[in-house]
PAMI-141475 format. One record per residue (C-alpha): residue number from 1; residue in three letters; x, y, z. Coordinates in nm, 4 decimals, decimal comma. Example, Ala and Ser with C-alpha at 12.3 -4.5 7.8 and 13.67 -1.06 7.14 Angstrom:
+-----+------+----------+----------+----------+
| pos | code |       xx |       yy |       zz |
+-----+------+----------+----------+----------+
|   1 |  ALA |   1,2300 |  -0,4500 |   0,7800 |
|   2 |  SER |   1,3670 |  -0,1060 |   0,7140 |
+-----+------+----------+----------+----------+
END
This chain:
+-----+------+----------+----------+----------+
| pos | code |       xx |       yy |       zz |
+-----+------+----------+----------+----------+
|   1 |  UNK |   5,1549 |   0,8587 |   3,6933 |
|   2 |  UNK |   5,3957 |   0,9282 |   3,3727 |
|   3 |  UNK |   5,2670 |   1,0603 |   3,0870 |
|   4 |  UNK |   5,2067 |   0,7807 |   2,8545 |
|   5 |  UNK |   5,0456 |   0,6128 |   3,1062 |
|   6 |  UNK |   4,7820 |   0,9088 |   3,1785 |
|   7 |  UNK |   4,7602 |   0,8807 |   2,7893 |
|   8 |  UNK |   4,6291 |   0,5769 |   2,7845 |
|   9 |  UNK |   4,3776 |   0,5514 |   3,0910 |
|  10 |  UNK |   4,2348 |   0,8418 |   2,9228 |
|  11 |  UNK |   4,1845 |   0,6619 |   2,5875 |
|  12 |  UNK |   4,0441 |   0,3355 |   2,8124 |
|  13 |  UNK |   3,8209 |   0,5931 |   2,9284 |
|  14 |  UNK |   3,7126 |   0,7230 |   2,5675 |
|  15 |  UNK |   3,7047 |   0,3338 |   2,4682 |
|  16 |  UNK |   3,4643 |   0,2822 |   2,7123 |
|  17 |  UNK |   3,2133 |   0,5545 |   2,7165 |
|  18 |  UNK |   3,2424 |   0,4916 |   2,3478 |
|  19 |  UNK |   3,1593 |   0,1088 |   2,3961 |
|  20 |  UNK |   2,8681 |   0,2169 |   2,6494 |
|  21 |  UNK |   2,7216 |   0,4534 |   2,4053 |
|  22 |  UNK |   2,7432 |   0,1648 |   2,1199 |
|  23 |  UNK |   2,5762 |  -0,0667 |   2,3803 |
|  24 |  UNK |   2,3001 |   0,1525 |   2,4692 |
|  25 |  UNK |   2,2183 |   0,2864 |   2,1496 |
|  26 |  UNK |   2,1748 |  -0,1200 |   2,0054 |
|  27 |  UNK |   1,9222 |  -0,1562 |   2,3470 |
|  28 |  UNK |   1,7222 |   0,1581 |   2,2917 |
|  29 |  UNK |   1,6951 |   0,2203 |   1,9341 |
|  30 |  UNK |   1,6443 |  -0,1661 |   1,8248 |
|  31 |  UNK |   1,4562 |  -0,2229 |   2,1841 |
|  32 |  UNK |   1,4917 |  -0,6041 |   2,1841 |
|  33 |  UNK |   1,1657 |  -0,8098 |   2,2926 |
|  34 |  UNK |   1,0771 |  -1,1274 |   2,4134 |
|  35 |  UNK |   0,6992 |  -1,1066 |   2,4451 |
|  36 |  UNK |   0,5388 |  -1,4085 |   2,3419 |
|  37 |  UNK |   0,1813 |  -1,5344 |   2,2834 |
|  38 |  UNK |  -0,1028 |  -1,6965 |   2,0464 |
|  39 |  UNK |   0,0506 |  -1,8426 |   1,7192 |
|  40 |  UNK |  -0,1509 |  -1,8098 |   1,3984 |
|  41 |  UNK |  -0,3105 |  -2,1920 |   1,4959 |
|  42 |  UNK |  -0,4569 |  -2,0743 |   1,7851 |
|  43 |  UNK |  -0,6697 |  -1,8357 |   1,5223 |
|  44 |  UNK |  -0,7420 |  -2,1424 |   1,3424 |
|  45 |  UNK |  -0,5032 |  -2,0324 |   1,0766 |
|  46 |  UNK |  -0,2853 |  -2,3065 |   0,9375 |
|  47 |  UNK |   0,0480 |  -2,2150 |   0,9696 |
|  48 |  UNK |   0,4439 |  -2,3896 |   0,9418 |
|  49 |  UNK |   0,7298 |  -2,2698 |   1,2114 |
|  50 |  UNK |   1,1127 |  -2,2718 |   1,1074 |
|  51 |  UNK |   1,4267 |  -2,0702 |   1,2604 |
|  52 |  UNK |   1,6475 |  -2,0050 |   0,9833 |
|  53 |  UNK |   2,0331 |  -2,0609 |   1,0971 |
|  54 |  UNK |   2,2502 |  -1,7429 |   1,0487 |
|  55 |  UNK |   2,6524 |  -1,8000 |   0,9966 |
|  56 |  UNK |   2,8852 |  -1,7528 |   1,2055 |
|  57 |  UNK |   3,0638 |  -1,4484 |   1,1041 |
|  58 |  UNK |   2,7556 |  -1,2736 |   1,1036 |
|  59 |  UNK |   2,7127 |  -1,3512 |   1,4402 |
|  60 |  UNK |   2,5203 |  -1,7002 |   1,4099 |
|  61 |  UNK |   2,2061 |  -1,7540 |   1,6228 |
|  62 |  UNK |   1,8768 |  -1,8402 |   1,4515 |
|  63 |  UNK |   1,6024 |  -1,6271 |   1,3121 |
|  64 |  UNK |   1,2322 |  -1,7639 |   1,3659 |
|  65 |  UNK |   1,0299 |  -1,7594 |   1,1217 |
|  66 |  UNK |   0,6371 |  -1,8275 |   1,0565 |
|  67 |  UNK |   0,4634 |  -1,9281 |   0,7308 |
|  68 |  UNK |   0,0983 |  -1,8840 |   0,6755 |
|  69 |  UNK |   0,0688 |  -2,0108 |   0,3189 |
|  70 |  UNK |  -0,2306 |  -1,8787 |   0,0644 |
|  71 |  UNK |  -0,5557 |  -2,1486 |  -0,0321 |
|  72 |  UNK |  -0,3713 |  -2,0868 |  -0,4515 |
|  73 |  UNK |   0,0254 |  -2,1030 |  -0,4677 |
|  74 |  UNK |   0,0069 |  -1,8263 |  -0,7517 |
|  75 |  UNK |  -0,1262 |  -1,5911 |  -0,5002 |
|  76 |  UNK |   0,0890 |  -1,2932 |  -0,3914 |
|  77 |  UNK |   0,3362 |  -1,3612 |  -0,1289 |
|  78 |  UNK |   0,4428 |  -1,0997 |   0,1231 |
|  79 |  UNK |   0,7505 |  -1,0884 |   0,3924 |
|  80 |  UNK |   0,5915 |  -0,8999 |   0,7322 |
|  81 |  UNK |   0,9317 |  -0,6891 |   0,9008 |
|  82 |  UNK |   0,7961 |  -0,5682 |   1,2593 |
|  83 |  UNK |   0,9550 |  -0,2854 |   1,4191 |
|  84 |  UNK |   1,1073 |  -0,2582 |   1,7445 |
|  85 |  UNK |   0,9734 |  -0,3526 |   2,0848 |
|  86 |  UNK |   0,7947 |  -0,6092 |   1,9106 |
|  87 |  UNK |   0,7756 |  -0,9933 |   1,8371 |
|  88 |  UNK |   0,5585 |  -1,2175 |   1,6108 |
|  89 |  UNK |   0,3116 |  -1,2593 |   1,8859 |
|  90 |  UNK |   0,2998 |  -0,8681 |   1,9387 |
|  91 |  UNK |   0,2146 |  -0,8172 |   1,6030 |
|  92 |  UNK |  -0,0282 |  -1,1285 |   1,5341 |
|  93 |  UNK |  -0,3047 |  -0,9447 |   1,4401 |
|  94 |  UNK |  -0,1565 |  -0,7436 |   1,1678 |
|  95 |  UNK |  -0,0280 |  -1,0403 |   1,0231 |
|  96 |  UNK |  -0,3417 |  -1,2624 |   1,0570 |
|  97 |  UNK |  -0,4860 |  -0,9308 |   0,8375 |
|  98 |  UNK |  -0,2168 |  -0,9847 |   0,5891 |
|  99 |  UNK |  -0,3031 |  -1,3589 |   0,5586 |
| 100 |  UNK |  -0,6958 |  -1,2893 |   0,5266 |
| 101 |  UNK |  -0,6366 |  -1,0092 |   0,2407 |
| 102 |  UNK |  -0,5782 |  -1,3183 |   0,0560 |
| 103 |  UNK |  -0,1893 |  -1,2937 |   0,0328 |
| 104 |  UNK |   0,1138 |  -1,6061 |   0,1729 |
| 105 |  UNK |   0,2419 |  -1,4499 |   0,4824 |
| 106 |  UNK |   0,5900 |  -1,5070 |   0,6220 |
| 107 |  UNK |   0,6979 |  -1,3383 |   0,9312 |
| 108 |  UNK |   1,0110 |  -1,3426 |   1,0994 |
| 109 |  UNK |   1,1236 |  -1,2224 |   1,4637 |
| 110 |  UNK |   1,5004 |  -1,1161 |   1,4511 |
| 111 |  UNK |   1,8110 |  -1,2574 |   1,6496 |
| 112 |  UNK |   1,6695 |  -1,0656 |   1,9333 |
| 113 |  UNK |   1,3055 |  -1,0960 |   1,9497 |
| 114 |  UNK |   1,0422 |  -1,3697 |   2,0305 |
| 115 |  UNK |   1,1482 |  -1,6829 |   1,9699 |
| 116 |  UNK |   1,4549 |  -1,5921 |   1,7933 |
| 117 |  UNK |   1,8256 |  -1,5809 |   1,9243 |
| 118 |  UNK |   1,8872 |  -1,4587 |   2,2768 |
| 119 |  UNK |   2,1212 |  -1,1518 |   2,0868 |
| 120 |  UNK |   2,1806 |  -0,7858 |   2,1364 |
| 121 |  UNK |   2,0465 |  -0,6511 |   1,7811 |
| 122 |  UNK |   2,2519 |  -0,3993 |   1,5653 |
| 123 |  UNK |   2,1213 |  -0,2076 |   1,2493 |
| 124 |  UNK |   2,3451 |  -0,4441 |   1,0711 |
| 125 |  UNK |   2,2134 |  -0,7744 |   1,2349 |
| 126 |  UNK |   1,8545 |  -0,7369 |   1,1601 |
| 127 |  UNK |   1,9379 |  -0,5947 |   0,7900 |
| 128 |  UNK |   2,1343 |  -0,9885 |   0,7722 |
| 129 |  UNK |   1,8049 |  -1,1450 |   0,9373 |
| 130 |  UNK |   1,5745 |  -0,9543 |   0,6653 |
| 131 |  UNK |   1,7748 |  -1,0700 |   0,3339 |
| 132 |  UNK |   1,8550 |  -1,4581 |   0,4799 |
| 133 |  UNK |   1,4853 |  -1,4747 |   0,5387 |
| 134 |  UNK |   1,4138 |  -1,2820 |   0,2326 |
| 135 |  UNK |   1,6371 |  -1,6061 |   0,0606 |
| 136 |  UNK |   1,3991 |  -1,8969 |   0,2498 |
| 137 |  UNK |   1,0333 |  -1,6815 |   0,1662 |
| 138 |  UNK |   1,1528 |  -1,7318 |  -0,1972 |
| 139 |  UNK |   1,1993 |  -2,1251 |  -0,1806 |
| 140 |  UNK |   0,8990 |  -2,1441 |  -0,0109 |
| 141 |  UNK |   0,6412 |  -1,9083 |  -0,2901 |
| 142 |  UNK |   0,8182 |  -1,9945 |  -0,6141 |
| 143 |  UNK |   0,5149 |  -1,9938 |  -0,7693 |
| 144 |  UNK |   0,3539 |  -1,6659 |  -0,6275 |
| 145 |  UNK |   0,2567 |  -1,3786 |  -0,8512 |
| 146 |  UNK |   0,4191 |  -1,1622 |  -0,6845 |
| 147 |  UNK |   0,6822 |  -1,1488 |  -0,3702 |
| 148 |  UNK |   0,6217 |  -0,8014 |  -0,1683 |
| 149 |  UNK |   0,7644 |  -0,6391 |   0,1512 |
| 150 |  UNK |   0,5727 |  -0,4954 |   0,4446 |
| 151 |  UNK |   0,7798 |  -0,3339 |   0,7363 |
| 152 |  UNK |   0,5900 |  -0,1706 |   0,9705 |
| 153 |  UNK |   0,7536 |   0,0924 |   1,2269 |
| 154 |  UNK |   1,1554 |   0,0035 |   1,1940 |
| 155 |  UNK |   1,0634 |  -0,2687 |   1,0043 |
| 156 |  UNK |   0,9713 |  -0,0579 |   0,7026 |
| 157 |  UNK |   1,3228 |   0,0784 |   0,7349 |
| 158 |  UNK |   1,4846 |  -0,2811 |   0,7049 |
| 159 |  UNK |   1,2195 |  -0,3052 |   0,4158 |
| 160 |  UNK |   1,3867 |  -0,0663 |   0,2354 |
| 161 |  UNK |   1,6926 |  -0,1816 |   0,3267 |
| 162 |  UNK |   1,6146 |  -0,5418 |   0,1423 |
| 163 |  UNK |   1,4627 |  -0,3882 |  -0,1870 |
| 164 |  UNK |   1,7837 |  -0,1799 |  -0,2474 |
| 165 |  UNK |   1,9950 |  -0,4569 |  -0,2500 |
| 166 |  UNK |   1,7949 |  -0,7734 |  -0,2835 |
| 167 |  UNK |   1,6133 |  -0,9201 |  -0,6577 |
| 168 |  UNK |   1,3194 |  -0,9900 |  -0,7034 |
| 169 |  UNK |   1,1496 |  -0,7397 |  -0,4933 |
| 170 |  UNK |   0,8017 |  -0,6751 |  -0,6539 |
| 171 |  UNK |   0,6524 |  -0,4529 |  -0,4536 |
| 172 |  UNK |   0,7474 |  -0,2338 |  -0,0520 |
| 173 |  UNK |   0,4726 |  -0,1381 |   0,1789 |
| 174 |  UNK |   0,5891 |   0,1173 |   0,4572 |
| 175 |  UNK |   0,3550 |   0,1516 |   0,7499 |
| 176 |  UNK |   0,4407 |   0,4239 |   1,0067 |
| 177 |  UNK |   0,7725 |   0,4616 |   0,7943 |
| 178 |  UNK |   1,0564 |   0,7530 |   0,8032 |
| 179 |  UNK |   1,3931 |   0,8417 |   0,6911 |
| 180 |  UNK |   1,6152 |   0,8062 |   0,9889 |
| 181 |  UNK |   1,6385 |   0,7371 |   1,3284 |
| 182 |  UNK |   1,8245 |   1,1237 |   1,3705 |
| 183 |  UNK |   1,4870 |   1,2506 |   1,2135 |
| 184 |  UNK |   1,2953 |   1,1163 |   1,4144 |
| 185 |  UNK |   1,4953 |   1,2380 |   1,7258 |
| 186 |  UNK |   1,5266 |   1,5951 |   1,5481 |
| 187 |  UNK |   1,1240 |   1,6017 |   1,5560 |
| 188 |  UNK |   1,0871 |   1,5923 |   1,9154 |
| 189 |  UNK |   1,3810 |   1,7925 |   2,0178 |
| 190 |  UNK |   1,6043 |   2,0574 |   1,7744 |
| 191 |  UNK |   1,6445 |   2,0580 |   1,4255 |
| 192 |  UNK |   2,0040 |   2,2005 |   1,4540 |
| 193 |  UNK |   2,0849 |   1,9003 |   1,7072 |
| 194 |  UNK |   2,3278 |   1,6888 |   1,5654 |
| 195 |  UNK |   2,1905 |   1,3367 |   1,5851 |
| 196 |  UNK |   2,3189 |   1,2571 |   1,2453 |
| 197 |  UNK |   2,6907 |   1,2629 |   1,3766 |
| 198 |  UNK |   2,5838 |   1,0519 |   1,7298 |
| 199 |  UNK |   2,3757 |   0,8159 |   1,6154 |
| 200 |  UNK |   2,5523 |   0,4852 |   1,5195 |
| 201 |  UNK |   2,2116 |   0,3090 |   1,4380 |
| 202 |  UNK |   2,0707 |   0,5285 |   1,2312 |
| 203 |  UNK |   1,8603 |   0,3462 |   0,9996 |
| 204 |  UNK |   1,8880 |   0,6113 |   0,7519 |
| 205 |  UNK |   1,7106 |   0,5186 |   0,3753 |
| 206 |  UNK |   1,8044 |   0,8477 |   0,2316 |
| 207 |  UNK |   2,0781 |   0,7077 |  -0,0399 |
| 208 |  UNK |   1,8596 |   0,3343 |  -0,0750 |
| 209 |  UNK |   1,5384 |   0,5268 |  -0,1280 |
| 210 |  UNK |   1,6724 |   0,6336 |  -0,5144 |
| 211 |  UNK |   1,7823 |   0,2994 |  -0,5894 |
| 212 |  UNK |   1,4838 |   0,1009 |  -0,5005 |
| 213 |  UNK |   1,3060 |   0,0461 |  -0,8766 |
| 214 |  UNK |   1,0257 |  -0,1745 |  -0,7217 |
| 215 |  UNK |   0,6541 |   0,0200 |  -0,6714 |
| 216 |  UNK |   0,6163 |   0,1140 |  -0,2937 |
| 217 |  UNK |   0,3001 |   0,1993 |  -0,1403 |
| 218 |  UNK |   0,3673 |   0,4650 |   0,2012 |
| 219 |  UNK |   0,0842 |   0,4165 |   0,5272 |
| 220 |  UNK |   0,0671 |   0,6668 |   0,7531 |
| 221 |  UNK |  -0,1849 |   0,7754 |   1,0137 |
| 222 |  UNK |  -0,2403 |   1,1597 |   1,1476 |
| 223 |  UNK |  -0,2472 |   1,0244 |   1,4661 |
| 224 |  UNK |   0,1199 |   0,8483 |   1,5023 |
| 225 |  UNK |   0,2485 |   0,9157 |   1,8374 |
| 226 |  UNK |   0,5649 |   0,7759 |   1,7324 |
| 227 |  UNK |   0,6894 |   0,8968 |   1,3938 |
| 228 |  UNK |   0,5473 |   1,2216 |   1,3084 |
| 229 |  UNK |   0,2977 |   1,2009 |   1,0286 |
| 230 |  UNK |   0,5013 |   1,4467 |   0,8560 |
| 231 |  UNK |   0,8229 |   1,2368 |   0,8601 |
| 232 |  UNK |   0,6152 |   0,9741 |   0,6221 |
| 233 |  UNK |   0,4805 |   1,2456 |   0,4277 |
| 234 |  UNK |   0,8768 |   1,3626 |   0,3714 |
| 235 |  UNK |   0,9433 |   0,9661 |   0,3092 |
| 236 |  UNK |   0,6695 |   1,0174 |   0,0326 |
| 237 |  UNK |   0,7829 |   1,2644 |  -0,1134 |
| 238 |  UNK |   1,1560 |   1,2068 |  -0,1493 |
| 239 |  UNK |   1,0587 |   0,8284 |  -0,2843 |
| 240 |  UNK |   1,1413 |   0,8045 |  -0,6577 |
| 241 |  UNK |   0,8430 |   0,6383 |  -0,8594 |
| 242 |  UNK |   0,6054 |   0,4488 |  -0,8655 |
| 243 |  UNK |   0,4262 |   0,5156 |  -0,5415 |
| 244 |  UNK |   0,1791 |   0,5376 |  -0,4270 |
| 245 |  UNK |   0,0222 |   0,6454 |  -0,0127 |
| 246 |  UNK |  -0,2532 |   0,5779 |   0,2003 |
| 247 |  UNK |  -0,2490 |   0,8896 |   0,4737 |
| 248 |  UNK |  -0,5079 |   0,8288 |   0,7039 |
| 249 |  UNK |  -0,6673 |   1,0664 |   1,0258 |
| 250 |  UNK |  -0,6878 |   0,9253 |   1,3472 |
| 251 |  UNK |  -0,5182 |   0,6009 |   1,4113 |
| 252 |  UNK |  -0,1923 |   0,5417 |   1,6051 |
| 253 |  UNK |   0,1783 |   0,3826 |   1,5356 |
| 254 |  UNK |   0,0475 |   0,0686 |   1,6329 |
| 255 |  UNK |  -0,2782 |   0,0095 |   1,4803 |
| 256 |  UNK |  -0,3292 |   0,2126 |   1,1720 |
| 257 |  UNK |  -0,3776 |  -0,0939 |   0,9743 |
| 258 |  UNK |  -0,6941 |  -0,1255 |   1,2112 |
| 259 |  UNK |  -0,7698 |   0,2701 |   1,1338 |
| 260 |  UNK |  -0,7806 |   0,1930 |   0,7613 |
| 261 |  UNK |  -0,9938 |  -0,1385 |   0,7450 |
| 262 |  UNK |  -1,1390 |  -0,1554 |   0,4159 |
| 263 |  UNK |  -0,9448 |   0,1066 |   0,2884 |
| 264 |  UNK |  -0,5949 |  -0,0096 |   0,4185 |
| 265 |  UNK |  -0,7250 |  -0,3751 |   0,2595 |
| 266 |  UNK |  -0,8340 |  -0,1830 |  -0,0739 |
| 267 |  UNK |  -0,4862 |  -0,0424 |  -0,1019 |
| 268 |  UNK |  -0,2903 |  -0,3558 |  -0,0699 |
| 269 |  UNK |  -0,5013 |  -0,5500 |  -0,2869 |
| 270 |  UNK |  -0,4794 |  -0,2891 |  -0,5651 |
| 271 |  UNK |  -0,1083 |  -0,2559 |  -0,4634 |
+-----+------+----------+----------+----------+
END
């Protein structure tokens, strides 16, 4: 085989394990889901569906949305952002919680999840899906006192994501939150390991966490299996003000919401 030849099976070879590596980080980090389930009706919660069409150069596909309006339009609105490995129906209860603090609740499943696009998700896909439905949750509350954010798991990193570069962001809620995905990997294996440099999905907030003016509230439970309760506390404490955090012991990733009760309630409303 001549030389340039050799050259350039070899850099097929590097394009590929590259492209593999791409592939496989977009399926394990983001963890696409399909689950499905009970919609907010089957609670006897009134409730409107839409999928919200994306353009083509980002990709196109639709995003599905649900909205779970308040009994008073002036009451606070709040876009729910679940994590990965999860789906609308997955994550039901939490927002059925949301919608009986008193608050308009619109939740969306990514290209990706539920009953959104058949897609394979990228960091930058489901930061597109967050700000176009961030666009339709604002036609639909114009007249709510305020319009928050609540990501929960990955979610709270797409959160943060949104209220660096979106307006009218009045207020974040991160639930189970942390920095980057590389921290998260460093916590369970080797500080000195260098995620940051393999990692193409990192998720990382550290430069939109400075720039985010809007109050942001931090929930964390001891108890995470997931993300490391000290990863939110870091979150915490690198977040510019105001802020504010509701650290809990006990709970899980999952269900710290359901840890807090009152208390998680208390803090949103006062939020």
């Amino acid at each position: 085989m001549g030389t340039l030849k050799k050259i350039l099976v070899l850099l097929a070879a590097i394009l590929l394990t590259l492209s593999s590596w791409e592939l496989a980080q977009r399926y394990f980090i983001l963890s696409p889901s399909y689950q499905t389930g009970k919609n907010p009706q089957d609670y006897g919660v009134a409730y409107q569906e839409a999928w919200l069409p994306l353009p083509k150069a980002e990709g196109g596909g639709l995003v599905h949305a649900w909205w779970l309006p308040a009994e008073s339009p002036a009451a606070p609105a709040v876009l729910f952002l679940h994590g990965n490995d999860s789906t609308l129906y997955t994550d039901i209860d939490l927002i059925l919680s949301l919608r009986r603090l008193g608050l308009a609740v619109m939740a969306i499943d990514y290209r990706g999840y539920g009953g959104g696009a058949w897609y394979l998700p990228s960091e930058r896909s489901v930061y597109t899906d967050a700000r176009a439905a961030w666009q339709a949750f604002k036609k639909l509350s114009p007249e709510a006192s305020k319009h928050l954010v609540y990501g929960h798991s990955l979610g709270g990193a797409i959160a943060m994501d949104l209220a660096a570069v979106s307006l009218g962001v009045d207020g974040v809620i991160i639930d189970g939150g942390f920095l980057s995905i590389a921290d998260i990997a460093q916590s369970y294996t080797a500080s000195w390991l260098p995620f940051d440099a393999l990692i193409r999905h990192n998720f990382s907030s550290y430069s939109k966490l400075p720039v985010i003016a809007a109050p942001k509230l931090f929930i964390h439970c001891s108890g995470d299996e997931v993300v490391p309760i000290e990863l939110g506390e870091r979150l915490y404490q690198l977040s510019p003000q105001p802020k504010a955090k509701l650290f809990m012991q006990g709970g899980d990733h999952d269900g710290c919401y359901r840890r807090g009760g009152a208390e998680w309630g208390g803090a949103i409303k006062d939020f």
